[in-house]
N, C-alpha and C positions, 0 to 999 in steps of 0.2 A: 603485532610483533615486528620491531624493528632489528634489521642486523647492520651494519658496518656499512655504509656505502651507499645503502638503501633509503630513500626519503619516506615511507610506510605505504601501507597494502593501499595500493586504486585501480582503476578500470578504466580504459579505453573501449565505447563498444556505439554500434549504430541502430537505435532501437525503431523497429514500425511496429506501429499498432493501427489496427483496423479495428473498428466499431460499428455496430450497424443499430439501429435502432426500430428494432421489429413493430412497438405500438411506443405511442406517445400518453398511452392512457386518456384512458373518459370515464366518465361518471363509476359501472362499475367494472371496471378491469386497472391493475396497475400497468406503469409503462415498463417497458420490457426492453433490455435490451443485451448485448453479447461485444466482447474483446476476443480478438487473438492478437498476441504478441509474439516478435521472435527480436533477438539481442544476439548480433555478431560481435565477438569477442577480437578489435584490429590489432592490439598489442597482445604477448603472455602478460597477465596479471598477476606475479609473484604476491603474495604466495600459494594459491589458486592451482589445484595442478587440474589444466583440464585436457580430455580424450577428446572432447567434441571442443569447437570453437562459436557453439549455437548453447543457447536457452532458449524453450515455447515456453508461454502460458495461455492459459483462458481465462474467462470468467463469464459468468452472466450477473445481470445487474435488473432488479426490481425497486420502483421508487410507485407511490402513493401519496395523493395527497387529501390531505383531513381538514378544512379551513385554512385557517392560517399555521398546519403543521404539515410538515412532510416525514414522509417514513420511509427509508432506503433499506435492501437486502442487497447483501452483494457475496457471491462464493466465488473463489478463486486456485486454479489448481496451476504447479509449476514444475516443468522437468529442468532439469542443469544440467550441464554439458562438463560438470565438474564436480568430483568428488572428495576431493581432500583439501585440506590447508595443512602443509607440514605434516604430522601425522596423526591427526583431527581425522577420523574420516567422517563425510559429510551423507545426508543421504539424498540422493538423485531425485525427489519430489516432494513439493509443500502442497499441503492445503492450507486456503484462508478464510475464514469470514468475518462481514465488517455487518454491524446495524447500527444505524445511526435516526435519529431525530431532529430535526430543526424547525427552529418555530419563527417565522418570519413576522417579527413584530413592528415593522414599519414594512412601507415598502422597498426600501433602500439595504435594509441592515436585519440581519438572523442571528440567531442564539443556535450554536449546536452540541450536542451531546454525542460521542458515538465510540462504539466499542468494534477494536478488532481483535480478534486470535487468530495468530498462526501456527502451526504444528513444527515443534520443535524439529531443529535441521542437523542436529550431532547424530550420530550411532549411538553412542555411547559415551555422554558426558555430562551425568548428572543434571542438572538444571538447563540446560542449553540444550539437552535430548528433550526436555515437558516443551510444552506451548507456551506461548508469551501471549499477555493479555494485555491490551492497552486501551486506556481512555483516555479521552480528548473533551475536554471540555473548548469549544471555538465560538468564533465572531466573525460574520461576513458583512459588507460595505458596499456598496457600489456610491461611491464615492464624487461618481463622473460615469455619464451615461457611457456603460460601456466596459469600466475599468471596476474593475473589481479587487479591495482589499479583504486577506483573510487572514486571520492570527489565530491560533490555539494552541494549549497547552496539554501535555502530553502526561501521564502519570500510568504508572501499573501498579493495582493493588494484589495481586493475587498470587503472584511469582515474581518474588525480590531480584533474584538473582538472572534473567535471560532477558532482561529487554531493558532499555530507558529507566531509571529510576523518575526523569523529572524531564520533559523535553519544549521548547516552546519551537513551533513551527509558523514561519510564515508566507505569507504568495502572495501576489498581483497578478491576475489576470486582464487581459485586453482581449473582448469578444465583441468582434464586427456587426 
């Protein structure tokens, strides 16, 4: 929602995340691992009304590997430091979970499959109050020892109306 003056809704904020990676996994145990995040809010983010100028989140993260496939879990809980947009009220925690697949058919380059849902974030606004379900059909590269390309396409079949109809997403990473 834009008004008069205004160039539309964005975010100034300084995010850390900590990770720890409890096992690496062997033979039979998956690797295990844990996030805490926190996100200071430096500017107000119109139209955002927030009481706190913080968000936390968690997650823990389970990955498995089966030959040449991997099998990721991942749950994720989030509190906000803000409850409304204009008079949207919003609600003060998400759950998420993601599973995902990828099948590394070279050594270089993956195929991946993965599904997230997260818990609708309105009170009370129809479609935008359900859960949004999204899949990702993607492709990873390492293209150059080290450098990592990744592209996937984004789609929700299950709930038209609260998330992405069609999204393509992309990254490069550089890992040391």
């Amino acid at each position: 929602m834009q008004r008069d003056g205004e160039s539309g809704v964005y975010s100034q904020g300084i995010l850390l995340t900590l990770q720890h990676n409890v096992t690496c996994g062997k033979k039979p145990r998956p690797a295990f691992a844990y996030a805490l995040t926190a996100r200071y809010e430096l500017e107000e983010s119109a139209p955002l009304e927030r009481d706190v100028p913080f968000d936390f989140g968690a997650s823990v993260m389970l990955s498995k590997r089966f030959g040449p496939v991997y099998a990721y879990l991942t749950g994720g809980y989030l509190w906000f430091g803000g409850d409304q947009i204009d008079k949207i009220r919003l609600k003060r925690t998400q759950l998420s979970g993601l599973v995902a697949l990828e099948w590394r058919y070279l050594a270089t380059q993956s195929l991946i499959l993965q599904y997230l849902a997260s818990e609708g974030q309105a009170e009370d606004l129809g479609p935008f109050s359900d859960a949004s379900h999204e899949f990702t059909l993607g492709w990873k590269w390492e293209f150059y020892p080290g450098w990592l390309f990744e592209l996937g396409l984004i789609e929700n079949f299950i709930v038209y109306d609260n998330s992405p109809d069609f999204g393509i997403q992309m990254g490069l990473t550089l890992r040391p």
